[in-house]
N, C-alpha and C positions, 0 to 999 in steps of 0.2 A: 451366393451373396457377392455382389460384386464392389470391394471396398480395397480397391486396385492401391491408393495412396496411405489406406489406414496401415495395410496389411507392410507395404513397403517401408511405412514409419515403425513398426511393433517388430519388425524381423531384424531391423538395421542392430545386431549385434557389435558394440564398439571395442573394437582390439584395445589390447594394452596399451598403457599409455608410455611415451617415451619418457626417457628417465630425467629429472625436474634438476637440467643442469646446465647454467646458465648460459648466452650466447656471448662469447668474447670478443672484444673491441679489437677488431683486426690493425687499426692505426690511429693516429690521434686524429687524422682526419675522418668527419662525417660522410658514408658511403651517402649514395642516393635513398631517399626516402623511399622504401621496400612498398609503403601503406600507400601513398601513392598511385590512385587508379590510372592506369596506361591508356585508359577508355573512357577517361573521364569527358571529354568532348560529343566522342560516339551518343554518350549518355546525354549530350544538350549541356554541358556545364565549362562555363568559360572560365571562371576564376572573379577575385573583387579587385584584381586591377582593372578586368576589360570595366567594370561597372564604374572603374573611377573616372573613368574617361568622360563619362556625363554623368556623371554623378557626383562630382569633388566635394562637396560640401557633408553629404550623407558619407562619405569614406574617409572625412578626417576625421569624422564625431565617430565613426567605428574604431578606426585606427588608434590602437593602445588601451581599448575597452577591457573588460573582461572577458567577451566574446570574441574578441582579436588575441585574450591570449589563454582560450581555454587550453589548447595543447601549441606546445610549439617545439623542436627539436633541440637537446640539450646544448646550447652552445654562449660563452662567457655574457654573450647579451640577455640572453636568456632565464637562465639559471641564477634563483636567488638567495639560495642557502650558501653556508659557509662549507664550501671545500676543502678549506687550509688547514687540512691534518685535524679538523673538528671532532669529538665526541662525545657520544653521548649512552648514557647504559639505562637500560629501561628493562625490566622483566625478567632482569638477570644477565643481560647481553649487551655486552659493550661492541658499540656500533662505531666507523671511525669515515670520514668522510674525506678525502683526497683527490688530489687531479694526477694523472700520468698520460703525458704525453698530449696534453691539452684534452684530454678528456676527464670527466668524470666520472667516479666509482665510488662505492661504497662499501665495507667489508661488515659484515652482517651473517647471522645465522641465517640458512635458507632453508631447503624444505626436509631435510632432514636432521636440521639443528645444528650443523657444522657450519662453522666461519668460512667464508667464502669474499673473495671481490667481485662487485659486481656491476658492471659499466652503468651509468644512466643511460637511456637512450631517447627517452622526451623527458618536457617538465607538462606538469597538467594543473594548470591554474596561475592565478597570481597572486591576490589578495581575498579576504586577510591572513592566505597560507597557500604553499605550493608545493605539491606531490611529486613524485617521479616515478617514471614507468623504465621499469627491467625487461629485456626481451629474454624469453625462455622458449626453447625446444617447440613444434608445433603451433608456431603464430603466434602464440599468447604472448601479451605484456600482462605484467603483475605490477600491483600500484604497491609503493613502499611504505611498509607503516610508519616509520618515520618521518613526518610532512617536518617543512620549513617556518615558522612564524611570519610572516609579512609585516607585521604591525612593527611599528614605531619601539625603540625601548622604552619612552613613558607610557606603553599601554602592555609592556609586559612581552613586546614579541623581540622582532630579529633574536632567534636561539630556535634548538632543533627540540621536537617533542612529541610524544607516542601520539598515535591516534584515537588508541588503546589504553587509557594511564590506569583504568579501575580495571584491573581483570578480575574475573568471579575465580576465586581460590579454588572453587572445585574445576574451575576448569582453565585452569594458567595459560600463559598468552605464549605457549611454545610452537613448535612445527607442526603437531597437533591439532591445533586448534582451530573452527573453520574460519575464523578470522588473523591468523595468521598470513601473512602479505602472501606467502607463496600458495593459499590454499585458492580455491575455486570461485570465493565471495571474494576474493579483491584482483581478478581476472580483468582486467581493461574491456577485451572483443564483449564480453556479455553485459559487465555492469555497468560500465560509465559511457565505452566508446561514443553509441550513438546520439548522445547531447553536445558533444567536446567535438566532434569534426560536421564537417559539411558531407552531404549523401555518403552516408556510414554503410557500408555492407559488411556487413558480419561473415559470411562465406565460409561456416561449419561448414564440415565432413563427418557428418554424425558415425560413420564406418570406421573411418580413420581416427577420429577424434583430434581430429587436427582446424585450426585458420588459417583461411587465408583473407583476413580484413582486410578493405581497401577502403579510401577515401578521396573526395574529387577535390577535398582541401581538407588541411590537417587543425584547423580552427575553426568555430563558427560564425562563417562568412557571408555575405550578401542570400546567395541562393539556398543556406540553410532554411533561411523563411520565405525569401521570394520563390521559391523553385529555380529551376534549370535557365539560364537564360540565354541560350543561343539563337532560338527564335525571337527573343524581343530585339538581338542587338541586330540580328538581319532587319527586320524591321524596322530599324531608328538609322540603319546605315542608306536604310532604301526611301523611306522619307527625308535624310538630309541631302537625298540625290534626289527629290524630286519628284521620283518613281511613281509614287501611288496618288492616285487620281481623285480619291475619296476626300469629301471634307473635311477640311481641318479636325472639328470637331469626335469625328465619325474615326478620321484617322490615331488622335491619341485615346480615343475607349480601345481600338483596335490594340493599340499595340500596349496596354496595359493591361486587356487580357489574356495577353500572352504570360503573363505572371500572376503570384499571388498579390492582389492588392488588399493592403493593409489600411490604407488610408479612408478616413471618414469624406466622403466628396459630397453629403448634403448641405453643407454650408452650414451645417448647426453648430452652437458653440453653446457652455456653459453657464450661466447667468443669473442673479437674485431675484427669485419670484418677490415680486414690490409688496404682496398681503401676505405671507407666511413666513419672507425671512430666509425661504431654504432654497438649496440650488434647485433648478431645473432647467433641462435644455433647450433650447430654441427650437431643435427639432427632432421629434421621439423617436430614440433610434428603434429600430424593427427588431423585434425578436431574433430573427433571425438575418443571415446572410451578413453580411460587412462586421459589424461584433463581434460575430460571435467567430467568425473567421479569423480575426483577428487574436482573439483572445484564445481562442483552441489552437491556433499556430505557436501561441507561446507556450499552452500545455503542452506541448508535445513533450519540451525538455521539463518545463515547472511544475509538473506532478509528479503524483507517485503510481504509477502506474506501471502495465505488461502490456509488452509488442504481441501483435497479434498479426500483423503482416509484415512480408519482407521489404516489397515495393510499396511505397507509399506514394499516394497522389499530394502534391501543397495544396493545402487550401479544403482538404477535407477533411468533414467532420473527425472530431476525436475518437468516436468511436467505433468510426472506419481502419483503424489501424491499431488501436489499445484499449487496453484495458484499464477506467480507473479504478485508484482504491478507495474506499467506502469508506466511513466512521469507524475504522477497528478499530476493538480496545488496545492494541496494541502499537496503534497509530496518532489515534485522535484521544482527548478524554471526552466524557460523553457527551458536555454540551458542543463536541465540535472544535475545542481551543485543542490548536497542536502538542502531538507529545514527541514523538519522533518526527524524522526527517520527512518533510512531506509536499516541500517544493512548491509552495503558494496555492496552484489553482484548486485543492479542495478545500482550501477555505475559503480563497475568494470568492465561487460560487456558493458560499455559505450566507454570504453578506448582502445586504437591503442595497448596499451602493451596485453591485453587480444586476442587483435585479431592476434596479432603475437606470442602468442604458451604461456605469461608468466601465471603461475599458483601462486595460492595461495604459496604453499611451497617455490617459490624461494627466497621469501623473508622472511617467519614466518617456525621458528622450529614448526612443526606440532604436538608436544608432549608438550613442555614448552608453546608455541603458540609468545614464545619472537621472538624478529627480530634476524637475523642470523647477526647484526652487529647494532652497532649505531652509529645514527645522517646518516651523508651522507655517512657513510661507508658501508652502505646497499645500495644505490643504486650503490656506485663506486663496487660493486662486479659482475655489466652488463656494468656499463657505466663507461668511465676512467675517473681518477679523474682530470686526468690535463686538460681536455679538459671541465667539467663539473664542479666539483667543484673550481671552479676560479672564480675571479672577473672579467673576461675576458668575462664568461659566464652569469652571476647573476647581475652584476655590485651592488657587496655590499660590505662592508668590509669584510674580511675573519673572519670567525667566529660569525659573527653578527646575529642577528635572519633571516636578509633580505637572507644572506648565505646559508640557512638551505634549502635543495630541497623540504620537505613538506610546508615550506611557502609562494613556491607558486603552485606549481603544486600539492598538496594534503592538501589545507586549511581545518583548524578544526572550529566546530561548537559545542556548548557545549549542552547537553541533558542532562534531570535527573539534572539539575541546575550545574554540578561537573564533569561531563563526555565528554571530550574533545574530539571527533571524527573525523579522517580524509577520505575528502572527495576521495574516491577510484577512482574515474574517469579520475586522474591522466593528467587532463589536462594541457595545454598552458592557463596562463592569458588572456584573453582576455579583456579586460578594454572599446574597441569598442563597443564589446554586451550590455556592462552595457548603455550606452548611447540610442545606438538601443532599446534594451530589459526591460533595467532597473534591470538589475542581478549582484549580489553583482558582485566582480575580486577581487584577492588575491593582487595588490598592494595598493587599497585602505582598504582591510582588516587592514593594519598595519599603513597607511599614511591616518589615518580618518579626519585630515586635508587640505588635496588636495580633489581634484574634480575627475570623471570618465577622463575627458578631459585632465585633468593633466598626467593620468595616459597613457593614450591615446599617448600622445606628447611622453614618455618616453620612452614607449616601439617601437615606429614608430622608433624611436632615436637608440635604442641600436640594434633594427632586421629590418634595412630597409626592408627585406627580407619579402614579405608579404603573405607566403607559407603558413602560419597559421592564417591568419587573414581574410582567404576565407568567404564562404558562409555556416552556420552554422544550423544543421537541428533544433536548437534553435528557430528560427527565422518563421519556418516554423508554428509550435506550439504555439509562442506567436501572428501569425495572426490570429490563431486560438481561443487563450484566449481570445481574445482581438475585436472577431468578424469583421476580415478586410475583407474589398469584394472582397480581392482576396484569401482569406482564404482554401476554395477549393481547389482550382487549389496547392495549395502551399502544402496540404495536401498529395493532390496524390503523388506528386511528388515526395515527400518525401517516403511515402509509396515506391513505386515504385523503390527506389533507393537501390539496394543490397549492395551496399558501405557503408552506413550508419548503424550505430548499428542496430541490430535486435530490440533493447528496442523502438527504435522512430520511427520505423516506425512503430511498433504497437501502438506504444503514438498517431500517426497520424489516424492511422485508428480509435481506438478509438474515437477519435473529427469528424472523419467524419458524427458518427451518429448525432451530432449537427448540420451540414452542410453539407447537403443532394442535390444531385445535379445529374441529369439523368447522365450523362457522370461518373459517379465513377465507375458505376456496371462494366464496360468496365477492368478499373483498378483494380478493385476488383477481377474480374472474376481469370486473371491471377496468382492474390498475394493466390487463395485457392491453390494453388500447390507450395508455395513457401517453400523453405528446412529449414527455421525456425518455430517449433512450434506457437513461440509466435506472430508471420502474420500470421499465417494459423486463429490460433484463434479467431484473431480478424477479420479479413476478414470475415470470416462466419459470427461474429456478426452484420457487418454490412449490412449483407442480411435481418434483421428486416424490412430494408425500401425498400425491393424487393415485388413485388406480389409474392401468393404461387405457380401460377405455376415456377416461377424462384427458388424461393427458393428450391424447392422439386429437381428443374434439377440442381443446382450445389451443393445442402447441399447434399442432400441422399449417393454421394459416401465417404462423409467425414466421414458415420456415422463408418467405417471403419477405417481411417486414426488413422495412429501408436501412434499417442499424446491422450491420456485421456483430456486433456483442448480441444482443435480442437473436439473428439467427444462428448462432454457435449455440447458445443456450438453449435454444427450440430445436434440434438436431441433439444435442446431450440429453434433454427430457422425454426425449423419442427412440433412444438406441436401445430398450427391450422390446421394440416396436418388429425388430429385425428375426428373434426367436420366435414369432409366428407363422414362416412362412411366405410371407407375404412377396408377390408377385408383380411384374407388370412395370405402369409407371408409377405407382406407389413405390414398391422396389427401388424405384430408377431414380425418384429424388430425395427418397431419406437416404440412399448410398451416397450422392453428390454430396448432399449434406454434411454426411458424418467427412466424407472424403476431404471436405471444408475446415469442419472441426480439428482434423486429424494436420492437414497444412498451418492451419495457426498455430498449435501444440510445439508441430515441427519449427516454427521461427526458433524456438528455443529449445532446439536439441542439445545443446551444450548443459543444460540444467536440468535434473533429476523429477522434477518437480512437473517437468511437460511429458517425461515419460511416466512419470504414474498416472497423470490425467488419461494419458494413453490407454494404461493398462484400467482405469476405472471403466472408460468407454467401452473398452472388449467388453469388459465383464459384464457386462449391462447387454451390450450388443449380440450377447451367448458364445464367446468366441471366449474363452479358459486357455487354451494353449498360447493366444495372441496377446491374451493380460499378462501370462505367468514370463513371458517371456520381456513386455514392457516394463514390469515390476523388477526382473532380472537388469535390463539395459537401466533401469533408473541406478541399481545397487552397483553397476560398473565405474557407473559414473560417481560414486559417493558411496561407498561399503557401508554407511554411517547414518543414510539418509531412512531415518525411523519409520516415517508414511511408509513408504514403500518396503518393509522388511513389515510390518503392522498389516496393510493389505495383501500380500502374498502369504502371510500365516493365515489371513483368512478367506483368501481361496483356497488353501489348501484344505481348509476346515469345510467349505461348500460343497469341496469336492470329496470329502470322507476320509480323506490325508492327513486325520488329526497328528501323528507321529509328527509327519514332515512340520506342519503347522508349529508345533511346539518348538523342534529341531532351529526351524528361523528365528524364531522368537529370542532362543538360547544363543542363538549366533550374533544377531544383533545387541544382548546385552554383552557379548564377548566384544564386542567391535570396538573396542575405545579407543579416543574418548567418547561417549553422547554427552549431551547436557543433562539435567537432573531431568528438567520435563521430559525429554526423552526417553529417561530409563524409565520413569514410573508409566508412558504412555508401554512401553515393551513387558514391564510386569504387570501391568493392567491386562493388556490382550491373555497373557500368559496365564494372570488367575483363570480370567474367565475360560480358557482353553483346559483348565484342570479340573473345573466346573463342568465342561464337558465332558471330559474322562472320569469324570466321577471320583476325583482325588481331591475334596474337598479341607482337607486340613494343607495340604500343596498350595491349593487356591486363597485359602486364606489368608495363607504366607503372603503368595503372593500379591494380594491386593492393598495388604496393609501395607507392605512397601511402596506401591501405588501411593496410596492416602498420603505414606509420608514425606513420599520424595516429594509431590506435587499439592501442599494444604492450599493451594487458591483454588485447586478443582473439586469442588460439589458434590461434583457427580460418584467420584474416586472415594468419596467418602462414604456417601451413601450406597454404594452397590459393596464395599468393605465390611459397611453395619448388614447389608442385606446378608453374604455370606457369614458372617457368625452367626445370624439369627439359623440359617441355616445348618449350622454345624451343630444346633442346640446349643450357641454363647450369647442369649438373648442377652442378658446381662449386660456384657460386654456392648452388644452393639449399642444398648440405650445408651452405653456413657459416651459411645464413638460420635452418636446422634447430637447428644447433647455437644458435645465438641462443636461440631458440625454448624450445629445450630448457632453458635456465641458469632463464628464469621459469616454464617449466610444467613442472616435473620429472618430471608424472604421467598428461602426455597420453598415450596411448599413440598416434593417430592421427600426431604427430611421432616417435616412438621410433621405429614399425613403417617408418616413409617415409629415417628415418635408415639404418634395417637396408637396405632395397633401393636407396637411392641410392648407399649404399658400394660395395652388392655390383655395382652395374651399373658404378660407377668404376672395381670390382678391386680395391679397396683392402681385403682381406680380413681385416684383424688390427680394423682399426677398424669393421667389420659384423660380424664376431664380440662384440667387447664391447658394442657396443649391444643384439645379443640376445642375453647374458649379461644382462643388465639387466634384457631385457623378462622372460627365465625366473626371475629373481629376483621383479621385480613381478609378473605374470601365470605362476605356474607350468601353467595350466592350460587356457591360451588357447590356442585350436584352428589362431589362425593361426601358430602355432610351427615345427610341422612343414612348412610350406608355408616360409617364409623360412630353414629349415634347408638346403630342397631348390636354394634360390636359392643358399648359400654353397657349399655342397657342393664344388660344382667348382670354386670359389677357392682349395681349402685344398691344404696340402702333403698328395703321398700316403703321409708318413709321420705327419704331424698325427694327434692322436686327438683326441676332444672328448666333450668333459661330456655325456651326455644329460640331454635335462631331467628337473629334478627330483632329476638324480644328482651 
């Protein structure tokens, strides 16, 4: 098998790390910028003075931006927290802030909890708060958790304050912790660097476990979004000599694409359709090409997303180079309104105005990045104001906050404790879903004294009209969180629906892999040809639950398909393809492939997370020494890091190493701190490995501490009731069930285990009403008939009963 760069990535064993002890300010003067690429020219990048030279206008409106000051080097102009011997104690750690020698320092626990001084050596941001980066051992900068207020003092800032102000008591915001400034999640080179500078090279030594960053500008500057531009200024230096012989015309397309063009050149503009009232454009932008350029050159930084390559082309697709992230519950709530930090573009492709042509610039000067108007005089620039901004339409006082069209169709959620963010998805209230779903609505946002219901009446009240108040692919997804038995069916459908944002229906197909069902691959099959990346992608992924001769007949032409995400994915659903055998040029391009897969992994060798994808792909690809070994390099990098101490206890178990398997299992609950989900995901594996060893009262132990470290997981619950039934504590598990049941009302995998633990108790009246329940929720669920056949003989033989359905 020839997997020349897999194998290269699975071996790369990372030496110890050097000791986490900070780099001292040699003098009060600033050395030369180290980050600084020496080859930044070689690379095509002149810098945004050359661009100011014809450009003045577009580099004053940058000039003092956010973007002018995502990162800049610590110095009195710079730096806007208070150094004069300032303090501040948070977590139990009094922090103190001072200048020596015209530089800046900070004296702060570091990574092994001892007080320490520690130079600034950038500031990273400005408003409404500014960070600062420590240089440590090995390239890294570490961001400090104590950020600066920017705001004004009538809004509560200028003063110093955690990043961090709620720590979870089980797990304190010490050296320990992986958010801890000095730990691995607030590392600059991996998490923040490549938004904050212009061509960001990260430049691991996945060996050494060392960086060497560099940058062709320490802010985000002109050629962050234009590309490189030393060919356009040859260009415009050779045109304003006369040089090129081409017409006029001919000569500025030329030398414009020599860079990324962001600009709309159709002449279309925005305008009130005369019979409807609502904007529409003068001229319909194209699906694709200019827009969408435009608007994925801003995701690069405004998502939430994973690099997938190290050189990036400008101006190409997103998902030429990242990865984005989906509707998780951990991310989004399920109708899609933000929960965490998620950097605008998955919601704005969520919204009706993205899918009818509007782009980022209509509303953000693309240089200053300010709005082209304030308050609601930015959106009366599409939509008129007499018809929209009125109490006729809002029903609030004119002026009032309730007036304001971001309060309700782009509610803010605050991040970074200070940071006010509105959510881009540019919705309709929906106050209904909160009830359905239980998702916040922008009327109760500000009326935290009424109820959904309240909310509910008001809006029914002011838009009888119930155009907007349809059927919401929210709904589909929180059946799906939420384990409803009709979950499936809900999924596809949504899948399957081209009307619905491209983000949910790959949110849906994603949840399909939890709710596996013959009839999907049908649905499935289709959605691999569908004209969005982001289904295509996920579709493939859910061929994991195909056999490999399906897999091989619908993945293999995708290994083709135009999207880099879609062909990583058709190479992943193809790597047991590799334990057959197989020869020739079949051989020769699933090896490329995975070799492909195995290069994007590697973008982010510095994080745990690409070596276990690593070591999954071995193990799929029949290669156990090359996993056990990936799964090892993830735990160098993070002794802590749970996946990967969970999947190597269960290669060991593949491989009949049940001892070792336990052994890691043991080890990883010794590793502290983990978080609670963690530990109960490490006694989970560990019941069911004692389940294996046939030490079932062990297992039990362990599972219940499963259940209970972790009550949101379902699952944890139900395989906890499954071994007591096992241990002969039916009993037991019925009340576990019952539990089980109060917070998942919709699992059916707890209903259906409720129905045959009664019936095996005899306890007949109460397995009767449970599947009374399940024929209410599932009328059409096949395993019906089969738990009918289980009660049967419990019932009285003068009993009649309901047939389903009847």
């Amino acid at each position: 098998m020839d997997l020349r760069v897999l194998c290269l990535a699975l071996m790369l064993m990372p030496s110890v790390q050097a000791a986490d002890v900070p780099v001292e300010a040699a003098s009060g003067s600033a050395a030369a910028d180290p980050h600084l690429d020496p080859e930044r020219a070689q690379r095509g990048y002149t810098g945004a003075a050359v661009c100011a030279e014809c450009h003045q206008a577009e580099f004053d409106l940058w000039k003092g931006s956010d973007h002018d000051h995502a990162m800049t080097e610590a110095t009195p102009e710079t730096v806007l927290g208070d150094f004069d011997d300032a303090e501040i104690e948070a977590h139990g750690v009094k922090s103190r802030f001072f200048r020596r020698d015209e530089a800046f320092f900070v004296q702060t626990d570091g990574p092994d909890g001892e007080l320490r001084d520690y130079p600034i050596r950038y500031t990273f941001g400005w408003f409404p708060l500014q960070q600062y980066l420590i240089e440590f051992p090995g390239g890294r900068l570490q961001a400090l958790g104590l950020a600066w207020d920017a705001r004004p003092p009538e809004q509560g800032g200028q003063r110093w304050f955690h990043l961090y102000p709620d720590a979870d008591p089980d797990a304190p915001m010490d050296h320990d912790n992986p958010l801890h400034w000095t730990a691995a999640d607030q590392t600059w080179n991996y998490q923040c660097a490549d938004c904050h500078s212009t061509d960001l090279q990260k430049r691991y030594d996945a060996e050494q476990q060392v960086y060497d960053t560099r940058y062709a500008e320490i802010n985000v500057a002109c050629e962050a979004c234009h590309g490189p531009g030393a060919r356009h200024v040859e260009w415009a230096k050779a045109k304003a000599a006369g040089d090129n012989a081409e017409s006029a015309a001919a000569t500025d397309a030329a030398g414009r694409g020599l860079l990324v063009d962001l600009k709309d050149r159709d002449g279309g503009v925005w305008q009130i359709n005369p019979e409807t009232g609502k904007p529409a454009r003068s001229v319909t932008r194209s699906p694709q090409g200019g827009p969408h350029v435009q608007t994925e050159t801003c995701a690069r930084c405004h998502s939430r997303r994973g690099r997938i390559q190290d050189e990036l082309t400008p101006g190409e697709p997103l998902h030429e180079g990242f990865r984005l992230a989906l509707l998780d519950p951990a991310l989004y709530f399920p109708d899609g309104q933000i929960k965490d930090e998620v950097f605008v573009h998955g919601s704005f492709i969520q919204s009706r105005m993205y899918h009818q042509g509007v782009v980022c610039i209509d509303c953000h000067e693309p240089h200053s990045l300010k709005l082209h108007a304030d308050g609601n005089a930015v959106c009366a620039r599409c939509h008129t104001a007499t018809r929209y901004d009125s109490p006729e339409h809002h029903h609030h006082p004119a002026g009032s906050t309730g007036a304001a069209c971001v309060a309700c169709h782009m509610p803010q959620r605050y991040y970074m404790v200070v940071d006010e963010r509105a959510d881009h998805s540019l919705r309709v209230p929906r106050p209904d879903l909160s009830l359905k779903l239980g998702t916040p609505n922008a009327c109760n946002a500000c009326h935290q004294d009424k109820d959904a219901a309240w909310a509910v009446n008001a809006v029914e009240t002011w838009y009888p009209d119930p155009a907007y108040r349809g059927p919401h692919f929210g709904e589909a997804l929180h059946a799906a969180d939420t384990n409803a038995a009709d979950a499936t069916a809900r999924l596809l459908a949504l899948a399957a629906d081209p009307q619905q944002p491209a983000i949910a229906r790959a949110s849906a197909l994603a949840r399909l892999r939890d709710h596996p069902d013959p009839t999907a691959l049908m649905t499935v099959r289709r959605l691999l040809a569908d004209p969005q990346a982001l289904v295509r992608a996920k579709a493939v992924r859910v061929l994991d639950l195909a056999d490999l001769q399906t897999r091989v007949e619908l993945a293999w032409p995708l290994l083709s398909d135009p999207a880099l995400t879609v062909r990583l994915e058709a190479a992943r659903v193809l790597a047991p393809v590799m334990r057959q055998g197989i020869g020739g040029e079949l051989a020769e391009r699933l090896s490329a492939a995975l070799e492909a897969y195995a290069i994007a992994e590697m973008v982010n060798a510095d994080r745990p997370e690409a070596h276990l994808n690593l070591g999954l792909l071995a193990f799929e690809a029949g290669e156990p020494v090359m996993a056990e070994q990936a799964y090892r390099n993830a735990l160098s990098l993070d002794r802590r890091f749970t996946p990967a101490r969970v999947n190597l206890a269960d290669l060991y178990r593949a491989l009949g190493r049940e001892s070792e398997a336990e052994a890691e299992l043991m080890a990883g609950l010794a590793a502290e701190p983990v978080t609670l989900s963690e530990r109960a995901d490490l006694h989970y594996a560990l019941g069911l490995a004692q389940v294996r060893s046939q030490r079932l009262d062990a297992a039990v132990e362990a599972l219940a501490r499963a259940a209970e470290l972790s009550p949101q997981n379902n699952r944890y619950a139900y395989v906890y009731a499954v071994a007591l039934d096992s241990a002969d504590r039916t009993p037991e598990a019925v009340s576990v069930l019952e539990a089980a049941r109060e917070r998942f009302p919709s699992d059916r995998d707890i209903l259906i285990a409720l129905i045959q633990y009664n019936a095996k108790l005899e306890r007949a009246d109460a397995a009767e009403r449970w599947l009374e329940i399940l024929r209410v929720q599932a009328p059409g669920d096949p395993v019906l008939m089969q738990l009918e056949g289980q009660i049967e003989p419990l019932r009285d033989p003068g009993q009649t009963r309901t047939p389903p359905g009847g």
